[in-house]
ROZALO-133465 format. One record per residue: residue number from 1; residue in three letters; y, x, z of N, C-alpha, C in turn. Coordinates in steps of 0.2 Angstrom, whole numbers, always signed. Layout:
R,resi,resn,ny,nx,nz,cay,cax,caz,cy,cx,cz
R,NUM,ALA,Y,X,Z,Y,X,Z,Y,X,Z .
...
***
This chain:
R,resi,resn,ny,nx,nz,cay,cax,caz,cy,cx,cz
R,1,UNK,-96,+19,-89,-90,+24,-89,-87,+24,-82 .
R,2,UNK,-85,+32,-81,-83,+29,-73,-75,+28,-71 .
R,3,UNK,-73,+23,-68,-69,+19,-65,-66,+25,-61 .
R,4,UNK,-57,+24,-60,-56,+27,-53,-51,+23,-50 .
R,5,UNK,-49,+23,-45,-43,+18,-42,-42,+26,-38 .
R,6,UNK,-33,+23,-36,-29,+28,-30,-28,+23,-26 .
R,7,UNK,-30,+27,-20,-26,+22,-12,-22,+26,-11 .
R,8,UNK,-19,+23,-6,-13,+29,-5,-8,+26,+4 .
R,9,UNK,-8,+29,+6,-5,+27,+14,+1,+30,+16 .
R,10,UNK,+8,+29,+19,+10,+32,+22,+12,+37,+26 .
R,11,UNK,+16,+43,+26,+18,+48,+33,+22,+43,+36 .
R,12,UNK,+23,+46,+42,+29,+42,+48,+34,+41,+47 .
R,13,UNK,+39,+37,+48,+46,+36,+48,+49,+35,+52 .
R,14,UNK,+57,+34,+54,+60,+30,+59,+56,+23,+60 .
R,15,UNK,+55,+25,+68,+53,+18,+72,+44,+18,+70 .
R,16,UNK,+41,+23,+66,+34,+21,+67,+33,+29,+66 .
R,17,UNK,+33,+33,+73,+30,+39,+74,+23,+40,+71 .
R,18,UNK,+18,+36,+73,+11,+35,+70,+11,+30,+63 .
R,19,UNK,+10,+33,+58,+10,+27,+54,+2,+26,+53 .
R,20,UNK,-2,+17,+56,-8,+17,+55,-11,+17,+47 .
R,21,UNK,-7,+17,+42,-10,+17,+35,-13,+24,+34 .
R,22,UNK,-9,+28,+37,-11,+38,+36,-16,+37,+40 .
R,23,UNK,-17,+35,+45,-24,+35,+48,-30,+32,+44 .
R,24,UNK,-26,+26,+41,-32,+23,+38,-37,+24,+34 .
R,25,UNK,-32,+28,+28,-35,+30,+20,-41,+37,+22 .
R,26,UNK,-37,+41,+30,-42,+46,+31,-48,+42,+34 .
R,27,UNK,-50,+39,+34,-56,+34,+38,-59,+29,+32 .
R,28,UNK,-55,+26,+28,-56,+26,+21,-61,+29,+18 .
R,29,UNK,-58,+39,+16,-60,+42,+13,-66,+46,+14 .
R,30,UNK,-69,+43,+22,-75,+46,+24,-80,+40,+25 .
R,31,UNK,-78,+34,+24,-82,+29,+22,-84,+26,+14 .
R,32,UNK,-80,+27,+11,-80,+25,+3,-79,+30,-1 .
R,33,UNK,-82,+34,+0,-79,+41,-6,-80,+37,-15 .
R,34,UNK,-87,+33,-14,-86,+30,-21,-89,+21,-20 .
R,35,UNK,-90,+18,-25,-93,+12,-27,-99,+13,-31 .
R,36,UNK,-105,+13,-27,-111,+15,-31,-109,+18,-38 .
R,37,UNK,-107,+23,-36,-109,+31,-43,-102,+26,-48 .
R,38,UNK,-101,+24,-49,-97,+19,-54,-89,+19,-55 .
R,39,UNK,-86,+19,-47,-81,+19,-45,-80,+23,-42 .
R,40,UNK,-75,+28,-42,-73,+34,-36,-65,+31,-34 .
R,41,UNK,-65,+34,-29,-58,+31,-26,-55,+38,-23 .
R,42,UNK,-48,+40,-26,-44,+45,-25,-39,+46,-18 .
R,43,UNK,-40,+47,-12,-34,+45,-7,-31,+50,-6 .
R,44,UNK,-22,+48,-4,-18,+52,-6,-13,+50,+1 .
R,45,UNK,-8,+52,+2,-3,+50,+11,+5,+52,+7 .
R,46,UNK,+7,+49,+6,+10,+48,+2,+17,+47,+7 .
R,47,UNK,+22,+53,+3,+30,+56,+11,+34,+49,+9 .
R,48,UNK,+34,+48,+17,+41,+40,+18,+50,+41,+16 .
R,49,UNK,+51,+47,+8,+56,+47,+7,+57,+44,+1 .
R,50,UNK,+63,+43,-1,+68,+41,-7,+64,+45,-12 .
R,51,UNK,+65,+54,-11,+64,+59,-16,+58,+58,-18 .
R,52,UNK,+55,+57,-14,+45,+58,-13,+43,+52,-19 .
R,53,UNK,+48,+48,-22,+44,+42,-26,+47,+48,-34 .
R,54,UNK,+50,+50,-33,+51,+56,-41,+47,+61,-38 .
R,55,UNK,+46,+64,-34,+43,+71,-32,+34,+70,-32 .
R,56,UNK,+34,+67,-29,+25,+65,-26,+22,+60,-30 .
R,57,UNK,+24,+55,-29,+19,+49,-30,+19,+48,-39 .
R,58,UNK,+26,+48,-43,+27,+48,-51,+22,+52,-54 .
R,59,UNK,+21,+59,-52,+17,+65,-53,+12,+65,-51 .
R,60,UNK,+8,+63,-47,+2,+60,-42,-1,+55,-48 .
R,61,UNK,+3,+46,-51,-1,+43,-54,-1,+47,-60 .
R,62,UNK,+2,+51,-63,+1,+55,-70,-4,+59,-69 .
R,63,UNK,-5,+61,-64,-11,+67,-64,-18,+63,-63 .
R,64,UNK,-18,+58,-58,-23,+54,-58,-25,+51,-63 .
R,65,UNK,-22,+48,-66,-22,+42,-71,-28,+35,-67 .
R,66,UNK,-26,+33,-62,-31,+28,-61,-33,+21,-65 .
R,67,UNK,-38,+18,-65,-39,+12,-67,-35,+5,-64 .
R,68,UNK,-33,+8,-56,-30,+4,-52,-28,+7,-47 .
R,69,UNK,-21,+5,-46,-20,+8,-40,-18,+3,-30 .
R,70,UNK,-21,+3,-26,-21,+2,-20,-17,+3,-16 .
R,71,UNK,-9,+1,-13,-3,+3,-9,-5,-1,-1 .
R,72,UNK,-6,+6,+3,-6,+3,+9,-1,+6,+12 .
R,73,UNK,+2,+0,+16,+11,+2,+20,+10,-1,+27 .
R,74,UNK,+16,-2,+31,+14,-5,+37,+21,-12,+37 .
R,75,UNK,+21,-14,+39,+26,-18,+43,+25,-20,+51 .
R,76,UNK,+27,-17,+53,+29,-19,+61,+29,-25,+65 .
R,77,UNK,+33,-28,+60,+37,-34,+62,+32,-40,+59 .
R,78,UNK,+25,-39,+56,+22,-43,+56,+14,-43,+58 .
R,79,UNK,+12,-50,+59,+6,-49,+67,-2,-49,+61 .
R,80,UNK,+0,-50,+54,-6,-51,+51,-6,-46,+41 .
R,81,UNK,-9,-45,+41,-10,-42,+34,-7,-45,+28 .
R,82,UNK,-5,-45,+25,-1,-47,+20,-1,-42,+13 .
R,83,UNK,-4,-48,+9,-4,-46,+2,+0,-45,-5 .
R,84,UNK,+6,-42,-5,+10,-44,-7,+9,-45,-15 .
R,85,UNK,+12,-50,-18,+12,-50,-26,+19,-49,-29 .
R,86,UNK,+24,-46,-27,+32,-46,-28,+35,-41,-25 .
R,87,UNK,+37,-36,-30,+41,-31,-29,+48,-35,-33 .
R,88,UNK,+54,-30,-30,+64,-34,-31,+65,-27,-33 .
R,89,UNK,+71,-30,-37,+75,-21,-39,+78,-21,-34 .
R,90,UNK,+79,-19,-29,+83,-18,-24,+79,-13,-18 .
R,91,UNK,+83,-10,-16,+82,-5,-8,+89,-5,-6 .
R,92,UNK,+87,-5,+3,+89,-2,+8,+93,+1,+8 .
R,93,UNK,+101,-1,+10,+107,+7,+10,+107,+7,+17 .
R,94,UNK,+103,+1,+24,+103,+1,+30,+99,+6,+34 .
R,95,UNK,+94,+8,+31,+87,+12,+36,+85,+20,+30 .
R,96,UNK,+89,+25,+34,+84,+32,+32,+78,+30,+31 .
R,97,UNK,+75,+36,+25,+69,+39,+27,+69,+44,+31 .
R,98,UNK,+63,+45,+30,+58,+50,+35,+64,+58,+33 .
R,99,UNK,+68,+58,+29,+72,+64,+29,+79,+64,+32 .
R,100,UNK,+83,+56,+32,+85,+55,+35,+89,+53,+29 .
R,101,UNK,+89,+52,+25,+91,+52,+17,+92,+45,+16 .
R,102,UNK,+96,+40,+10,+98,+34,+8,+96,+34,+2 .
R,103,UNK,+93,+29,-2,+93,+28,-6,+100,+30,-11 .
R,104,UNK,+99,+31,-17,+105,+32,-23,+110,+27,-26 .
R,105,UNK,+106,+21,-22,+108,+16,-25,+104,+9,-22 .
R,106,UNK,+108,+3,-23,+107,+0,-20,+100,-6,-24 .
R,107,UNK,+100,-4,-31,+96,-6,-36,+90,+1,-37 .
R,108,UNK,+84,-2,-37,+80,+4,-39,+81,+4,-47 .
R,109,UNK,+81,+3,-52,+83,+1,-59,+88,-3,-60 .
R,110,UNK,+95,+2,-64,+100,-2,-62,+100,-7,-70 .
R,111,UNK,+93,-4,-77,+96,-9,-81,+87,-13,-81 .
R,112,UNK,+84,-12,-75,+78,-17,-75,+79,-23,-72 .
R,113,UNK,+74,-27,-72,+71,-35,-72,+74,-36,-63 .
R,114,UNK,+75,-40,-62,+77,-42,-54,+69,-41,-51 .
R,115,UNK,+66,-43,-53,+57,-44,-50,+51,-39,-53 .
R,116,UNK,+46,-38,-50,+39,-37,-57,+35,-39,-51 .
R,117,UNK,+29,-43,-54,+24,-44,-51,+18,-40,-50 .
R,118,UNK,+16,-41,-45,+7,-37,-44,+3,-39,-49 .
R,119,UNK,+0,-34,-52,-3,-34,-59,-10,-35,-57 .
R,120,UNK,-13,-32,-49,-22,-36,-48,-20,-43,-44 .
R,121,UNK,-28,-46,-47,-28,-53,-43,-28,-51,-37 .
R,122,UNK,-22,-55,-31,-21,-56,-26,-26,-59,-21 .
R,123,UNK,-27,-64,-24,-31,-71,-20,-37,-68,-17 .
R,124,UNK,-42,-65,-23,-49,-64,-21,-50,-57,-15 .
R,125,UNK,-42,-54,-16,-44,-49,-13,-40,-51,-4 .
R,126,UNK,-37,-56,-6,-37,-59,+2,-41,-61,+4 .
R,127,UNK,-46,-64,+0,-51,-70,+2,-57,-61,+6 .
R,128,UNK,-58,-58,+4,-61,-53,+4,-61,-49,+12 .
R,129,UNK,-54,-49,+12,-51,-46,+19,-51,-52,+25 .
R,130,UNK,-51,-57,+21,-51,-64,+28,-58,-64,+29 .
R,131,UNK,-64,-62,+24,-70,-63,+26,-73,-59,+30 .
R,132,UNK,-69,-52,+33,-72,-48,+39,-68,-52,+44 .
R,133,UNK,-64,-58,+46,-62,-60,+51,-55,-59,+52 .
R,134,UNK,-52,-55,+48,-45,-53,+51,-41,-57,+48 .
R,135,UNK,-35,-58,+49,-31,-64,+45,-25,-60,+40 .
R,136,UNK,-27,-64,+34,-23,-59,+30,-21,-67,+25 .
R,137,UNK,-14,-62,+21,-9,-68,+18,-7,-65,+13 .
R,138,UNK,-5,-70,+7,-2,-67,+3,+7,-66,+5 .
R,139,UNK,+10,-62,+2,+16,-64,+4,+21,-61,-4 .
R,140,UNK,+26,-65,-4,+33,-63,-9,+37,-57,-9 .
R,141,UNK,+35,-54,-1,+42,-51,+2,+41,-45,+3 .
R,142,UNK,+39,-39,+0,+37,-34,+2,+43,-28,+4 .
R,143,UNK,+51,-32,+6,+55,-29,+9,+58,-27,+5 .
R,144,UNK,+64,-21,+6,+70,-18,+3,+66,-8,+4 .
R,145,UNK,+62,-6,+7,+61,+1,+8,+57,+1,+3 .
R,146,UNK,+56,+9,+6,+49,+11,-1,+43,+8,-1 .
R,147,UNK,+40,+6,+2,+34,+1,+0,+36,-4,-2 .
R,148,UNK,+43,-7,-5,+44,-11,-10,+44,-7,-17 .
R,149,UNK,+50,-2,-16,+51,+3,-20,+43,+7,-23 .
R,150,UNK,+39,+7,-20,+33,+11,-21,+29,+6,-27 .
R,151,UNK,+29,+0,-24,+25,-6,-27,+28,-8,-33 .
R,152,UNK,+35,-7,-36,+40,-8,-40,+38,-6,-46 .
R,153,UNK,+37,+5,-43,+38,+10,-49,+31,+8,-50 .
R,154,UNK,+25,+7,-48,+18,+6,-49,+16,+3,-56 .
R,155,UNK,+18,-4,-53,+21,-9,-57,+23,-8,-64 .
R,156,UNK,+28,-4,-65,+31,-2,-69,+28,+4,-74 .
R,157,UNK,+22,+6,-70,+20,+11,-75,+14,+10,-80 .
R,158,UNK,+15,+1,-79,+8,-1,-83,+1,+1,-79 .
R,159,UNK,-2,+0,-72,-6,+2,-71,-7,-4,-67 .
R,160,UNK,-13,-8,-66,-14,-15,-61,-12,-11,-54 .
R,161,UNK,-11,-16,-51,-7,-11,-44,-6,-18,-39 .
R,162,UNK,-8,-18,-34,-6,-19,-27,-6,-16,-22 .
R,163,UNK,-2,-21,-18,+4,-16,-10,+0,-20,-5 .
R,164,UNK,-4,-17,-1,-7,-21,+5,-2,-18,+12 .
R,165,UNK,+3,-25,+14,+7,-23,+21,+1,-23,+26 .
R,166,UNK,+1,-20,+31,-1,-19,+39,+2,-18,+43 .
R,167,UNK,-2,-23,+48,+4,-23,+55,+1,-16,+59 .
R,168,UNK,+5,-14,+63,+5,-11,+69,+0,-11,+73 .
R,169,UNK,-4,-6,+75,-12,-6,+79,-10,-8,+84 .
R,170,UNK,-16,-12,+89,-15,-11,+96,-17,-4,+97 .
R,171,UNK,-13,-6,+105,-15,+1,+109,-17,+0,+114 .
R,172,UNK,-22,-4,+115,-25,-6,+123,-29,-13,+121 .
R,173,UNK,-32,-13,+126,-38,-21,+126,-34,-28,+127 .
R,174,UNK,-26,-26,+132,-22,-30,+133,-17,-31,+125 .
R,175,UNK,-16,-26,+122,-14,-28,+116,-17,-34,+111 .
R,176,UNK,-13,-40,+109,-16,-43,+105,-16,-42,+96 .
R,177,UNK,-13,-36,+96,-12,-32,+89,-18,-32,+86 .
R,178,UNK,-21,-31,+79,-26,-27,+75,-27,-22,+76 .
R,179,UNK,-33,-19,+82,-36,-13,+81,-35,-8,+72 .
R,180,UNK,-37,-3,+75,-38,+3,+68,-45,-1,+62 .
R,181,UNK,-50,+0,+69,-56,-1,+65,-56,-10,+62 .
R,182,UNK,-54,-13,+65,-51,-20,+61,-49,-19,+55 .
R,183,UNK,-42,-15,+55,-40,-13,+46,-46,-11,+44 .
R,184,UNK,-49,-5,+45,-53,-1,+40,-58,-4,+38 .
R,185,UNK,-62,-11,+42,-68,-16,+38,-63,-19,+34 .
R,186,UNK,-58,-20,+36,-53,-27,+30,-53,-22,+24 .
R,187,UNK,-49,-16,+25,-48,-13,+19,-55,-11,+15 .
R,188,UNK,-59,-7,+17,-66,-7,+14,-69,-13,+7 .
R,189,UNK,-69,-20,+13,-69,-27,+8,-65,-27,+5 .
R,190,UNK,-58,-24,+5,-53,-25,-1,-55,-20,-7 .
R,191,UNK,-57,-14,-7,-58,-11,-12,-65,-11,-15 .
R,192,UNK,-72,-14,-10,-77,-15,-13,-75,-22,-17 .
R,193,UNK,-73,-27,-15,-72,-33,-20,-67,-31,-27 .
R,194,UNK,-64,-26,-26,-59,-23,-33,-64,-18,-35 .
R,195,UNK,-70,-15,-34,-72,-11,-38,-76,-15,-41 .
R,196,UNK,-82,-19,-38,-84,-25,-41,-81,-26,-48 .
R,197,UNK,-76,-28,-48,-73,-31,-54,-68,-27,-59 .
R,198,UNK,-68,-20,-58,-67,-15,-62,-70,-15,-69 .
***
């Protein structure tokens, strides 16, 4: 029977004009369209607002109905890949989105859990992304914006779900950042080692 998983990446926001996950998932979806005939993988660029988590993406996993779903975000402010296992009831009343928009509230669920955990195994799929070379980590903290918030509602919808953070591509041979094509073998290993075990 066949498997599907959603990835999903990114539009721009304040402070990351280019966002490298909307690049990634299209580079992605021209290398992995499936998992030997088995698995198919849906990719989706998913808008950096408040609204867009009831408008797009709510509607997007109902219509998709995936087996798993894939969240790739960026973080700036970090020099390696991170795998988050932990989403917070909480967002950001500090940083617009991409509309220039606040969150409604300081709680994403004002009568849910303070936490929910990533529902696929983390480990193997860092082990996975460390074995093209690149350095990847689990981490607890996937922030107060909507890649926390994204990684939350996921969670919450009963579907196995992780949030893969990325840093900032270089821009130059003097950059010591992770290239583009660096993410895209990491990412590849991450979803071939999750279709595997589908």
């Amino acid at each position: 029977m066949e498997k599907s998983v959603l990835v999903t990446g990114f539009s721009p926001f304040p402070g990351m004009p280019v966002n490298p996950t909307a690049l990634l998932i299209e580079r992605l979806k021209h290398r992995l369209p499936h998992y030997r005939q088995s698995v198919t993988f849906r990719y989706e660029r998913l808008p950096t607002t408040w609204a867009g988590r009831e408008d797009v993406t709510a509607p997007l996993r109902h219509k998709v109905k995936p087996d798993a779903i894939v969240h790739f975000g960026v973080d700036g402010s970090r020099p390696q890949i991170n795998i988050e296992t932990r989403a917070v009831n909480r967002a950001t009343c500090l940083k617009p989105d991409a509309a220039g928009a606040m969150p409604a509230s300081p709680k994403l669920d004002a009568e849910g859990p303070d936490e929910r955990f990533s529902t696929l195994a983390a480990l193997p799929l860092r082990n996975a992304m460390r074995a093209t070379g690149v350095p990847a980590d689990l981490s607890r903290d996937a922030g107060a914006y909507l890649c926390n918030a994204t990684l939350w509602d996921s969670i919450g919808s009963g579907i196995p779900t992780i949030f893969v953070h990325v840093p900032s591509i270089s821009h130059g041979k003097r950059d010591p950042r992770l290239c583009l094509a660096s993410l895209e073998e990491a990412g590849i290993a991450l979803l071939r080692d999750l279709a595997r075990r589908l």
